[in-house]
C-alpha positions in Angstrom: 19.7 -22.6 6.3 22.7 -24.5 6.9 24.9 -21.6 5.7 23.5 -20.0 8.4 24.0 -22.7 11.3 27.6 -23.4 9.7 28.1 -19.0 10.3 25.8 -19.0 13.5 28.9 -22.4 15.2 31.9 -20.7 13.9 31.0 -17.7 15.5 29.9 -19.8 18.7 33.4 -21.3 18.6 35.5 -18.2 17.9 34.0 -16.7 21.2 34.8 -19.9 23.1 38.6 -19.7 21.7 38.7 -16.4 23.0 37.3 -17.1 26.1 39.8 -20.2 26.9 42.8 -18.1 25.8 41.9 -15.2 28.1 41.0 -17.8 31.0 45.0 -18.8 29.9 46.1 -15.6 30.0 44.9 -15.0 33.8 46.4 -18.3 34.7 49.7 -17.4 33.7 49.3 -13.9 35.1 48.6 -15.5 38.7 51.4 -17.8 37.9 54.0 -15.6 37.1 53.9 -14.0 40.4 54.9 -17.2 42.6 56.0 -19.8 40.0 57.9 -18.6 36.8 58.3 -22.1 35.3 54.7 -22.8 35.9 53.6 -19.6 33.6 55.9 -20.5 31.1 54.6 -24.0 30.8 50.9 -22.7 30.4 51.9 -20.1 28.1 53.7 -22.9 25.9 50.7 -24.7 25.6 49.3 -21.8 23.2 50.1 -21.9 19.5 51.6 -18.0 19.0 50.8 -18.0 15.3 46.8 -18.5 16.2 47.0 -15.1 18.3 46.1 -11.5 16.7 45.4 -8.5 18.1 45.3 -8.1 21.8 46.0 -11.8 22.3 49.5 -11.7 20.7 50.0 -9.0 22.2 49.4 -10.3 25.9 51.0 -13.1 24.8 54.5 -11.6 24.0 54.0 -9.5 27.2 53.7 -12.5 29.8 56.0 -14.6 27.7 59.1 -12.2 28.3 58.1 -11.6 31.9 58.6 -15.2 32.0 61.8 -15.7 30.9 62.9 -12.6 32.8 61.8 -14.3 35.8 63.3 -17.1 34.9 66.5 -15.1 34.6 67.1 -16.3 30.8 68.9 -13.8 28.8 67.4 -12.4 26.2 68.6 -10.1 23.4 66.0 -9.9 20.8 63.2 -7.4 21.6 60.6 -8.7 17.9 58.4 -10.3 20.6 58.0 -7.3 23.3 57.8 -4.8 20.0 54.2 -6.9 19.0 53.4 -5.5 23.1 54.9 -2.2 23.0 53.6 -1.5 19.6 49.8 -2.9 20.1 49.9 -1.1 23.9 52.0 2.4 22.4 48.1 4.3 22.6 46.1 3.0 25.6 42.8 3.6 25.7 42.6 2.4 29.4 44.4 2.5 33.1 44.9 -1.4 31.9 46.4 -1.0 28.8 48.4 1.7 30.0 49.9 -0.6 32.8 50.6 -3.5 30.1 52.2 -0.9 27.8 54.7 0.4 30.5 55.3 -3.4 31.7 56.3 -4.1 28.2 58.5 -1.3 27.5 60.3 -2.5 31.2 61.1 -5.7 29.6 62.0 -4.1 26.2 64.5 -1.9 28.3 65.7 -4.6 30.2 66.5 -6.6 26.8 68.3 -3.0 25.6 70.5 -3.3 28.9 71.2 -7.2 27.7 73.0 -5.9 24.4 74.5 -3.2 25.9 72.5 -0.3 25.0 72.3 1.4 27.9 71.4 5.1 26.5 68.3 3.5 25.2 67.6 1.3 28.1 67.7 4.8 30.1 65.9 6.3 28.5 62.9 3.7 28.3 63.1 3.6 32.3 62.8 7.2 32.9 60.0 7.3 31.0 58.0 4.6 32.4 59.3 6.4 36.2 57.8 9.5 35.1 54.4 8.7 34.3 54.4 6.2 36.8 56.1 8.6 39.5 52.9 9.7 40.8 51.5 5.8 41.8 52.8 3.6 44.0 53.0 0.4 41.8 55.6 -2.6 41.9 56.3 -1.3 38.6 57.5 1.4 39.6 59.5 -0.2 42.1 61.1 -2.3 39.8 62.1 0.6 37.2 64.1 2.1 40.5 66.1 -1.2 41.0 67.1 -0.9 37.1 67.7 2.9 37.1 69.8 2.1 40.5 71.5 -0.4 38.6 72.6 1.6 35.8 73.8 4.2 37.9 75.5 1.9 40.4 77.3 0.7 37.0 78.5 4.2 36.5 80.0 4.6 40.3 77.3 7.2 40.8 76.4 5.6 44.6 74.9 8.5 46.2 72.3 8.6 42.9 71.8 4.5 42.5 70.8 4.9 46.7 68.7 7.0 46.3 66.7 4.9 43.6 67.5 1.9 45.7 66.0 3.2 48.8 62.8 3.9 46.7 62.5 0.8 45.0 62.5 -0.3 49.0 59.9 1.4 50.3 57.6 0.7 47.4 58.2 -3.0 47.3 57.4 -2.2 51.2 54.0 -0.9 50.5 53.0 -3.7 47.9 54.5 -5.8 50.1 56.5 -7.6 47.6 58.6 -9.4 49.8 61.6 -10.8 47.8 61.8 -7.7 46.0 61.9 -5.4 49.2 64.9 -7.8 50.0 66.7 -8.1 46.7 66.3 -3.6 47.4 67.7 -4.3 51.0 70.7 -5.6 49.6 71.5 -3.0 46.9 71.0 -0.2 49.4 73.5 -2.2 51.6 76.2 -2.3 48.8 75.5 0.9 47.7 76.6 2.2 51.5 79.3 -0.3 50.9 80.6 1.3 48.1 80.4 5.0 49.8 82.3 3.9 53.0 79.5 3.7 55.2 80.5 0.0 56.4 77.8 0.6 59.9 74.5 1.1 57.6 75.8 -1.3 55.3 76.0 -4.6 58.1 72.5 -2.9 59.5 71.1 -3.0 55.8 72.9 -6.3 55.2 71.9 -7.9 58.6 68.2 -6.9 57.7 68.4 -9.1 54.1 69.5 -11.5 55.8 66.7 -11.4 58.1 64.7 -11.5 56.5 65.8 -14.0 53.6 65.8 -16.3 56.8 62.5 -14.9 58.0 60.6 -15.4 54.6 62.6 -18.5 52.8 64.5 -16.8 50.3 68.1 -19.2 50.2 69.5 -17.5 47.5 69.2 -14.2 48.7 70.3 -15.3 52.2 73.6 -16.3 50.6 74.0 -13.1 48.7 73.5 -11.2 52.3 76.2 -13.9 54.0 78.9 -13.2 50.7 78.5 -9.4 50.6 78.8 -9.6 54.7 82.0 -11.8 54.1 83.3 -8.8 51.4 81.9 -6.1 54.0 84.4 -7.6 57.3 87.5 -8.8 54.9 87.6 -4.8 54.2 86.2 -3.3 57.7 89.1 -3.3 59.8 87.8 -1.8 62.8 85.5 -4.2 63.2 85.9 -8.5 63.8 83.2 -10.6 62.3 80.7 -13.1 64.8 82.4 -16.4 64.4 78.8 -17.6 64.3 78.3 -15.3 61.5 81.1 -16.5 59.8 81.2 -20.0 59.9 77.6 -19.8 58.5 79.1 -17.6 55.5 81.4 -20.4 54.9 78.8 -23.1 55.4 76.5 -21.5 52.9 79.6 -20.4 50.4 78.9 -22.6 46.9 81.9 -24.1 44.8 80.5 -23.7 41.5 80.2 -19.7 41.3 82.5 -17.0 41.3 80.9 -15.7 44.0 80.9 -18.7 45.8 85.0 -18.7 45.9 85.2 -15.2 46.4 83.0 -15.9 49.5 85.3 -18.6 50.3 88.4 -16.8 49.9 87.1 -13.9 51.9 86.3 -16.5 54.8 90.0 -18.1 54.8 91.3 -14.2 55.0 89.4 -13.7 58.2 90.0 -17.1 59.2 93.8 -16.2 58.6 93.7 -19.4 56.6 96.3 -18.0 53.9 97.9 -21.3 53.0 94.9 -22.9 51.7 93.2 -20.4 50.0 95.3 -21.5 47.0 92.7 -24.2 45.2 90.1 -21.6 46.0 91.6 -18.7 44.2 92.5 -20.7 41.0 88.8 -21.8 40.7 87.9 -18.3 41.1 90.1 -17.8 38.4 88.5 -19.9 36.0 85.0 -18.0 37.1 86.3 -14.4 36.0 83.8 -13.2 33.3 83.8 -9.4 33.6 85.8 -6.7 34.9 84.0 -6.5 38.1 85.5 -9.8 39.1 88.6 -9.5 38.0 89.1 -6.1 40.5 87.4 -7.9 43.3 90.7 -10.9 42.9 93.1 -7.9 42.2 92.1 -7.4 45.7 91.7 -9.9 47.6 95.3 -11.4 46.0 96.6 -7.6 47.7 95.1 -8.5 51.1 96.9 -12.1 50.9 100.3 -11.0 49.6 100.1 -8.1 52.6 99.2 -10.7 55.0 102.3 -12.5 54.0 104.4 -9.8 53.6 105.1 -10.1 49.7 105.5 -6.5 49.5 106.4 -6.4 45.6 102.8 -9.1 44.9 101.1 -6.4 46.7 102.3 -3.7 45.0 101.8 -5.7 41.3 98.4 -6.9 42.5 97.5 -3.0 44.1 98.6 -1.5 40.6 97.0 -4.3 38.6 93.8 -3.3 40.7 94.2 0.8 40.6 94.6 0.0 36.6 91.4 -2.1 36.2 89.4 0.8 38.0 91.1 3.4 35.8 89.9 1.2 33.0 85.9 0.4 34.3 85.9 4.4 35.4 86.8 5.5 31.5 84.6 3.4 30.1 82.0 4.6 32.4 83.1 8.0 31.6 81.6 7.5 27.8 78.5 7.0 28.7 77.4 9.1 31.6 73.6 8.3 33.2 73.8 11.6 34.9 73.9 13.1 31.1 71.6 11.4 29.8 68.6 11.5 32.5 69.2 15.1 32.5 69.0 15.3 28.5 65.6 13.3 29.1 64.3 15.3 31.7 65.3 18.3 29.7 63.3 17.1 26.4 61.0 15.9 28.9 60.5 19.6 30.4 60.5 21.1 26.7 58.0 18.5 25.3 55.7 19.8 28.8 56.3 23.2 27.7 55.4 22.7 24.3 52.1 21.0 25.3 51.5 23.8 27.2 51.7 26.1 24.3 50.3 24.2 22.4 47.2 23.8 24.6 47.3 27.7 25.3 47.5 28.2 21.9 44.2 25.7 21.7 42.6 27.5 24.6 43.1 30.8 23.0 41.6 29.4 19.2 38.3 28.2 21.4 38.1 31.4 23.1 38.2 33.1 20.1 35.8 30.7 18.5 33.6 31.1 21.3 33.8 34.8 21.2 33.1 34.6 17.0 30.2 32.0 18.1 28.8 34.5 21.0 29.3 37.6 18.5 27.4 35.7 15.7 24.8 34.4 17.8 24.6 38.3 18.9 24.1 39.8 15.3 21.8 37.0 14.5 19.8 37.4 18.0 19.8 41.3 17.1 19.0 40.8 13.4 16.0 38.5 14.5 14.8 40.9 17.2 15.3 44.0 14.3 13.5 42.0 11.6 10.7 40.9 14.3 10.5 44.7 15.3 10.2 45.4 11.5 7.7 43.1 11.0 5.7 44.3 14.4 5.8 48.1 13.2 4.7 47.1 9.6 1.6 45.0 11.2 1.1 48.1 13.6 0.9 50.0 10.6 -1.5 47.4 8.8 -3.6 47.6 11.5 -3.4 51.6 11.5 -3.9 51.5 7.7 -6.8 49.0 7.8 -8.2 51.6 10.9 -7.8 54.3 9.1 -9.7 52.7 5.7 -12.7 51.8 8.1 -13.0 55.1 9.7 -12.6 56.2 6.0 -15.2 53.8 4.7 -17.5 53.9 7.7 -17.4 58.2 7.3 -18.0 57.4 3.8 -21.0 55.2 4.2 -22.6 57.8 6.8 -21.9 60.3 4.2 -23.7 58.4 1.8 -26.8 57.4 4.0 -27.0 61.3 4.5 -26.7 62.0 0.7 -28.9 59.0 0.4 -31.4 60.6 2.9 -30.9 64.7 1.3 -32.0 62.9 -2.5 -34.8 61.2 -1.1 -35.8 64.5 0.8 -34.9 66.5 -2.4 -37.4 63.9 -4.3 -40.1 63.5 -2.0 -40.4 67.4 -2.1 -40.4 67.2 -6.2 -43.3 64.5 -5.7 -44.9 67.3 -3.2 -45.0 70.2 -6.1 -46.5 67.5 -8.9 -48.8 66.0 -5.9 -49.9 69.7 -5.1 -50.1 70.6 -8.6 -51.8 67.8 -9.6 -54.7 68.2 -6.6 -54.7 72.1 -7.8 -55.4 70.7 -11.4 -58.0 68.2 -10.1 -60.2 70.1 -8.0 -60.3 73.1 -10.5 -60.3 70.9 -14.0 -62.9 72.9 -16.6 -63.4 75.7 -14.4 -62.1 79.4 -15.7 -60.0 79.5 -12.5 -58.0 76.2 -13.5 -55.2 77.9 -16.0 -54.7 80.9 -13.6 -54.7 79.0 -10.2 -51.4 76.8 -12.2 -50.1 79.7 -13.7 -49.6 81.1 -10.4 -48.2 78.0 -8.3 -46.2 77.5 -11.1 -44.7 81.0 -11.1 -44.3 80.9 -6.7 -42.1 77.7 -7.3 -40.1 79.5 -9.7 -39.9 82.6 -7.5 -38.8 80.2 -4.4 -35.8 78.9 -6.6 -34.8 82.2 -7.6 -35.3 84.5 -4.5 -34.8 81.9 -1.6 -31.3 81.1 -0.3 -32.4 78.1 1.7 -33.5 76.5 -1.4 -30.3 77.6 -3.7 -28.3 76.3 -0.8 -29.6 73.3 -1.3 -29.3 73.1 -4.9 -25.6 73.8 -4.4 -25.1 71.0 -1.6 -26.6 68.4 -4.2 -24.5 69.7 -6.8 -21.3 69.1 -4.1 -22.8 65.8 -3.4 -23.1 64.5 -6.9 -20.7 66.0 -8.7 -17.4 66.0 -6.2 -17.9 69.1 -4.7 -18.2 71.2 -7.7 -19.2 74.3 -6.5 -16.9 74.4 -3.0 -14.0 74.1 -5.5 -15.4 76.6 -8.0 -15.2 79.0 -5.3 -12.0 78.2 -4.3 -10.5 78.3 -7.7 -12.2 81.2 -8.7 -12.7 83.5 -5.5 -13.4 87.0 -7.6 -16.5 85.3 -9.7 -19.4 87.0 -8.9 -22.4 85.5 -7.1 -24.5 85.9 -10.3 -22.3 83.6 -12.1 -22.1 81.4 -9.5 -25.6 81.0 -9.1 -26.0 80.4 -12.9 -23.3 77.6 -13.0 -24.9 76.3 -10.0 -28.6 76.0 -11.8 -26.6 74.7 -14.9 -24.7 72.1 -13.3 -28.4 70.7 -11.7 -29.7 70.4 -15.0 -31.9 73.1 -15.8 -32.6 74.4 -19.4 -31.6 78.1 -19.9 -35.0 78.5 -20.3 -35.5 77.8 -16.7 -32.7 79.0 -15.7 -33.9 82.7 -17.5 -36.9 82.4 -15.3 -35.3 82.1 -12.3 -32.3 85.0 -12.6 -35.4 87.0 -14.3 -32.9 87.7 -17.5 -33.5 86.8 -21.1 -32.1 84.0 -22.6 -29.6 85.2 -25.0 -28.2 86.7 -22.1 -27.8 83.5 -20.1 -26.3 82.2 -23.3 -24.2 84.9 -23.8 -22.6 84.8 -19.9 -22.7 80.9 -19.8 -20.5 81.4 -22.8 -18.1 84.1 -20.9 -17.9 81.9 -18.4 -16.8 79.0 -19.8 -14.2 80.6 -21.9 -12.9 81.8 -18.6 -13.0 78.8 -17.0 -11.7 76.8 -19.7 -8.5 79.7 -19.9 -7.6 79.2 -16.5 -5.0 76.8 -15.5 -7.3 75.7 -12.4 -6.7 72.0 -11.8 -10.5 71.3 -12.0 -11.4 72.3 -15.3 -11.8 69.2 -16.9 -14.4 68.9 -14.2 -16.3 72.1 -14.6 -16.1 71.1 -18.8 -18.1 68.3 -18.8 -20.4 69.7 -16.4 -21.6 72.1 -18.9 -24.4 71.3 -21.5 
């Protein structure tokens, strides 16, 4: 009993751990859309090694969102792998929005360490089966795949993305994002010439930065405005404008002195641009930066007239592009999307064989199962039709052994009825003999009155057909139609013999018999003897019954 109360609160408090870590995990979901640090600090609270299963895998999911948000870089992808690889097989439209989220971040952690080809790759694919929604993913996979191919010059194809990203930020109405896609389209018309979109596009992020509290995208707007009119010489910047760039310019960034450099150059403040540009100096991290100072140290030196700086700083700048477009060159986007697309294309195409290939093997199953279930339909209707024509000829055979029986009882009755005619008139000739006998006893007349009804009986069997015909009917009756098949076997036998045969086969003595063919008995013996040699001689297929009729 206590085992089981010990099993029954274990269990009780297994489901409330789950329950409080997936109340945590919606917390820090809700969090990580308006306060990073906020989702990070909840998410810290949980012990990681306590998680299994779809817990650690949520886990490692919001965690990286976090510090993505949070803008730390990372360049180990174990944690997102426990997402990807417990999200790699959705089973639901949920899971299969986690697993793309994760694969972002893993891609975005492949772009830290330099792997582009594989970041690339991990983008696309999330775009294409996400192409057909209009998420914030989404929206955020454009920004990255308009990154990349900003990265490689490609501006026309990293505006398009950007532009996008834009308008499905717009429609999620993901405000900071729309603007942070603002700004990229604006550089990205920057970098093609197209200075007029690219103060409309940067004069709308900074709208709406302004509009909607976003400071640090407001000064990103103000720099890249600054960039925009130290390059745009057809057209002056708003000395409102400008002293606001200047105002919101921070000394502590690379940016921030660029800003301010650009600010003294439209200012025509060249002589005190020099602390500025040896901070910015000591800022220069990447190659990007370095070109943007090739420049800008061009525009001074023309503004002072030191032709031969310009020409060292315009040569210096000319070689670092050479440089950032060769290294671009080894790794082309344009290749590689185009590779994915085209495994993309043959992966669709070998689906579809393969699921024509499928279609076709259940087609042909179902034909096999239609033809099978045809034979066996057409075998059970056969074997029922069988059986129905063997019962129909049951039935015929059963009707066909009444009739047979039923003609063979009314035969009988009749035979039955003939015998007990045939007796009752054998009882008549004793009965009449017998009154004959009685009413002459002891008189003279008595032996010649029997002498005489004696010898009319015998004349009636030996003269009268009527009587002989009924002789031979009995003899047909009880001995199988003896004398119809002695006539048939033996047409050329004379009516004599016949008629002998016939008062044999009823039993009479050839005394008897002598009487009635009015012959002597040695010559009945005699031709009963002839005739039974013949008969027994021939090869008729009733002798054996005419044999044993004789006596």
């Amino acid at each position: 009993m206590k085992g089981r109360y010990f099993f029954i609160l274990s269990f009780l408090l297994l489901i409330g751990c789950q329950t409080k870590q997936r109340a945590e995990f919606e917390q820090a979901e809700k969090l990580l859309v308006q306060n990073a640090d906020s989702a990070l600090l909840c998410l810290q609270q949980l012990d990681p090694s306590e998680l299994k299963g779809e817990e650690a895998a949520r886990y490692a999911l919001l965690y990286s969102e976090a510090l993505d948000k949070k803008n730390i870089l990372v360049t180990n992808d174990s944690l997102i792998s426990i997402a990807t690889n417990y999200y790699q097989h959705p089973e639901t439209e949920e899971e299969a929005l986690y697993f793309y989220r994760a694969l972002f971040q893993k891609g975005k952690i492949k772009l830290n360490i330099g792997d582009r080809f594989t970041a690339l790759r991990y983008f696309l694919r999330i775009e294409s089966k996400l192409k057909d929604t209009s998420s914030s993913q989404l929206g955020l996979v454009c920004v990255q795949l308009g990154k990349i191919y900003y990265q490689q010059m490609n501006y026309n194809r990293a505006l398009q993305y950007y532009q996008e990203a834009r308008l499905l930020f717009r429609k999620d109405e993901s405000l900071y994002e729309e603007t942070e896609a603002t700004l990229d389209v604006g550089a990205s018309y920057f970098r093609l010439k197209a200075l007029e979109r690219a103060v409309k596009y940067y004069s709308h992020a900074l709208y709406m930065a302004d509009e909607y509290h976003f400071p640090d995208l407001g000064r990103i707007a103000l720099s890249n405005l600054a960039a925009l009119y130290m390059r745009w010489k057809g057209e002056k910047i708003p000395e409102e404008l400008l002293r606001r760039i200047e105002k919101s310019a921070r000394q502590d960034t690379i940016n921030g002195y660029r800003t301010l450099l650009n600010v003294k150059i439209l200012k025509n403040e060249l002589d005190s641009i020099g602390p500025y540009w040896h901070q910015a100096e000591k800022q220069v991290h990447n190659i990007h930066d370095q070109i943007d100072l090739e420049y800008t140290a061009f525009r001074v030196a023309m503004e002072n007239d030191y032709n031969e700086k310009a020409i060292q700083h315009i040569h210096r700048f000319v070689f670092l592009n050479d440089s950032l477009t060769r290294a671009n060159m080894q790794f082309s986007a344009g290749m590689i999307e185009r590779a994915f697309f085209r495994e993309h294309a043959k992966l669709g195409d070998y689906r579809m064989h393969t699921r024509m290939i499928w279609e076709y093997v259940l087609i042909g199953v179902s034909l096999l199962i239609l033809f099978f279930s045809y034979m066996l339909f057409r075998h059970r209707i056969r074997t029922q039709r069988i059986r129905t024509e063997h019962y129909l000829y049951l039935a015929e055979e059963a009707k066909a052994q009444y009739n047979e029986l039923m003609q063979h009882m009314t035969t009988q009755k009749n035979q039955e009825a003939m015998l007990k005619g045939l007796v009752a008139k054998r009882f008549d000739v004793i009965d009449y003999l017998g009154k004959n006998y009685y009413e002459r006893e002891g008189t003279s007349s008595q032996q010649s009155s029997i002498f005489q009804q004696v010898k009319k009986i015998i004349t009636d069997f030996s003269e009268r057909d009527d009587i002989f015909q009924e002789l031979e009917k009995n003899v047909n009756i009880c001995h199988d139609n003896a004398m119809e098949k002695l006539r048939s076997d033996f047409p050329n036998m004379k009516e004599a013999d016949l008629r002998l045969l016939c008062y044999g086969f009823v039993g009479f003595s050839p005394q008897i018999i002598s009487l009635f063919m009015k012959d002597s008995i040695a010559n009945i013996y005699a031709r009963k003897s002839r005739i039974k040699t013949r008969i027994k001689a021939s090869d008729s297929p009733n002798k054996d019954l005419y044999m044993s009729l004789f006596k």
